[in-house]
C-alpha positions as CSV (number, residue, x, y, z in Angstrom):
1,X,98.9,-60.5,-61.1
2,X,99.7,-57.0,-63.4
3,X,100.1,-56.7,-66.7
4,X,103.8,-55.7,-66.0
5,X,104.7,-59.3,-63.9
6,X,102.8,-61.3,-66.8
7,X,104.5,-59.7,-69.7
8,X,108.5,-59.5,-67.7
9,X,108.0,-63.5,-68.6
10,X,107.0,-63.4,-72.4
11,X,108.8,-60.3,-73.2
12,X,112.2,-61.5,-74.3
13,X,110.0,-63.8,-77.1
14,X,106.9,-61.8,-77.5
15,X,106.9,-59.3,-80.6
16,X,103.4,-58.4,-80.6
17,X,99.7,-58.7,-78.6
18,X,97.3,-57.9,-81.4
19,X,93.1,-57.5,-81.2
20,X,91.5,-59.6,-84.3
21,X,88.1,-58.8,-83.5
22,X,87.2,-60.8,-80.1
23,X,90.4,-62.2,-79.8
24,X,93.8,-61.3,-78.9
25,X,97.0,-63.1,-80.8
26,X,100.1,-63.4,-78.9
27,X,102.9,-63.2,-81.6
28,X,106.3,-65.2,-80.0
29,X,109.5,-65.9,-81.4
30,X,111.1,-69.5,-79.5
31,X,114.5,-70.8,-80.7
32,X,113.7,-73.5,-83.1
33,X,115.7,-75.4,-81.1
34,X,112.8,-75.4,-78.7
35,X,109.9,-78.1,-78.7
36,X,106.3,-77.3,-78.0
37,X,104.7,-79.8,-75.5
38,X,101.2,-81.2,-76.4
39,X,100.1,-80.7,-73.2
40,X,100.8,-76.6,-73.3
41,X,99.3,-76.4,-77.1
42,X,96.0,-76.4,-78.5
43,X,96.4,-76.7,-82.3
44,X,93.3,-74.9,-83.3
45,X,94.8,-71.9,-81.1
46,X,98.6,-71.5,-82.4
47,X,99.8,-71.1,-85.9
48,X,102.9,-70.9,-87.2
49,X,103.9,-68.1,-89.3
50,X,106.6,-67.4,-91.8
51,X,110.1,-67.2,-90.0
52,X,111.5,-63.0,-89.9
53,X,114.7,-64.4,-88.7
54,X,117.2,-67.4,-88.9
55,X,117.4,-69.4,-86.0
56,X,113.6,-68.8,-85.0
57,X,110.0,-69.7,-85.1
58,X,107.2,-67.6,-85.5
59,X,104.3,-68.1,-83.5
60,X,100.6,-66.9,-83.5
61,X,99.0,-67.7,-80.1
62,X,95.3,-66.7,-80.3
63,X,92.7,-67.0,-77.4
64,X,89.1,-65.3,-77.2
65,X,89.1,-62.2,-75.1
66,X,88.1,-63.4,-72.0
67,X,89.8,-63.9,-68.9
68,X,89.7,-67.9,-68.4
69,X,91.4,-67.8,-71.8
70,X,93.5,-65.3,-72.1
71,X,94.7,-66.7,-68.6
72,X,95.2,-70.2,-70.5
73,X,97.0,-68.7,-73.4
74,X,99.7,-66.7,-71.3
75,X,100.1,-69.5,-68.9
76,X,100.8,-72.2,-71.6
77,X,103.5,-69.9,-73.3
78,X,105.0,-69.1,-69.9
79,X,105.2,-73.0,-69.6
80,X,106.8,-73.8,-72.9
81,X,109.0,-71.3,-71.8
82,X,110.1,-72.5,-68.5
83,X,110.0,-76.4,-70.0
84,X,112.3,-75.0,-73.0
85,X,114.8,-73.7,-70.7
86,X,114.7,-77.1,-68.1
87,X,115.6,-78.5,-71.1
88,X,118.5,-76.1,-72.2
89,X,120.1,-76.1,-68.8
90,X,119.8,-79.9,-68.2
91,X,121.7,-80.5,-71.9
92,X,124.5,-78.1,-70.2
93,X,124.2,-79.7,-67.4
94,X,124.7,-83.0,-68.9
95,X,127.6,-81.7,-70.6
96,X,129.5,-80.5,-67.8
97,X,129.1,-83.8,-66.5
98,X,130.3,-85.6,-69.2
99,X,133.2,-83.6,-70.0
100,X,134.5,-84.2,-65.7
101,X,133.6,-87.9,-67.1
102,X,135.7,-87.5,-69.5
103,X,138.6,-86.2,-67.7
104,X,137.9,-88.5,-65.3
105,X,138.5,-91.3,-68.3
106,X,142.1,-89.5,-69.3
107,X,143.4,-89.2,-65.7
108,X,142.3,-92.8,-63.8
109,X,143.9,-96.2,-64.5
110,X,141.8,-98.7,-66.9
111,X,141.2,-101.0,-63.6
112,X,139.8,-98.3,-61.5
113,X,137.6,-97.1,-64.4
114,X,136.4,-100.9,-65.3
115,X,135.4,-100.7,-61.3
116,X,133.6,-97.6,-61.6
117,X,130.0,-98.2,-60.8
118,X,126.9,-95.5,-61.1
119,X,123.9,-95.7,-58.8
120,X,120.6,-94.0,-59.2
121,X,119.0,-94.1,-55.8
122,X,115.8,-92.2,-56.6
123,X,112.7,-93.7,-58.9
124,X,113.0,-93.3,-62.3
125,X,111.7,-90.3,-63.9
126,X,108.9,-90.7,-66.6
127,X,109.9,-88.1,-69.8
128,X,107.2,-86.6,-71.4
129,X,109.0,-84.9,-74.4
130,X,106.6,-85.1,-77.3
131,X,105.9,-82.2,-79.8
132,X,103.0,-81.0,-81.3
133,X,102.9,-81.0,-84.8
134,X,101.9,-77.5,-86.1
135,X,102.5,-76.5,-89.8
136,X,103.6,-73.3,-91.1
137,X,101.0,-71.1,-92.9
138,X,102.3,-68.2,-95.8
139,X,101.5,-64.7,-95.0
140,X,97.5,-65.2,-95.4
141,X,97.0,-67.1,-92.4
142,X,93.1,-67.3,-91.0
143,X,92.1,-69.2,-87.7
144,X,89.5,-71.7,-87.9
145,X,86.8,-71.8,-85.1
């Protein structure tokens, strides 16, 4: 894939791509309404920085310059991205839903409503919604190996 379909993803979040020696950090700004799944984070690769702005957090995504890893990297943001924004449209999703409840509740009689039943043919769906803990650094941040 180029350079140009990879980055369309991360660009609305990424601020920079830097070269540290023989690595390359990824520098992204999520929401800090967002969560960072375990299973798209390696601790001893992200750090987060200092917030620049209200509302945000900063992160540091670093990955040895090869190609397996750099690979990684970019594919795990691109999933914390994509998960983040499941989860963004599901909670509007879930409130369109409950507000046409809620009408529902205002305009139906109180016997019709204690008869109303909900069904939920499919199996039930196993969440996975854990974060990883990762704690801020101040301005000297170093990476461990």
């Amino acid at each position: 894939m180029s350079l140009f379909k990879e980055f369309t993803i991360l660009f609305p979040y990424l601020q920079s791509v830097r070269k540290l020696k023989n690595y390359l950090s990824f520098d992204i700004e999520f929401p800090d309404t967002w969560k960072l799944p375990k299973k798209y984070v390696n601790e001893e690769k992200v750090v987060e920085n200092d917030k620049s702005k209200q509302g945000f957090r900063f992160f540091s995504f670093v990955s040895e310059f090869d190609e397996k890893s750099v690979d990684e990297i970019i594919s795990n943001i691109k999933n914390i991205i994509a998960y983040n924004k499941e989860r963004e449209e599901k909670e509007r999703l879930f409130q369109v839903k409950v507000d046409e409840l809620k009408k529902m509740f205002e305009k139906e009689k109180l016997d019709d409503l204690q008869a109303l039943k909900f069904e939920i043919t499919e199996e039930k769906i196993k969440l996975d919604d854990t974060e990883e803990t990762i704690k801020p650094v101040g301005g000297n941040a170093t990476m461990a190996k």
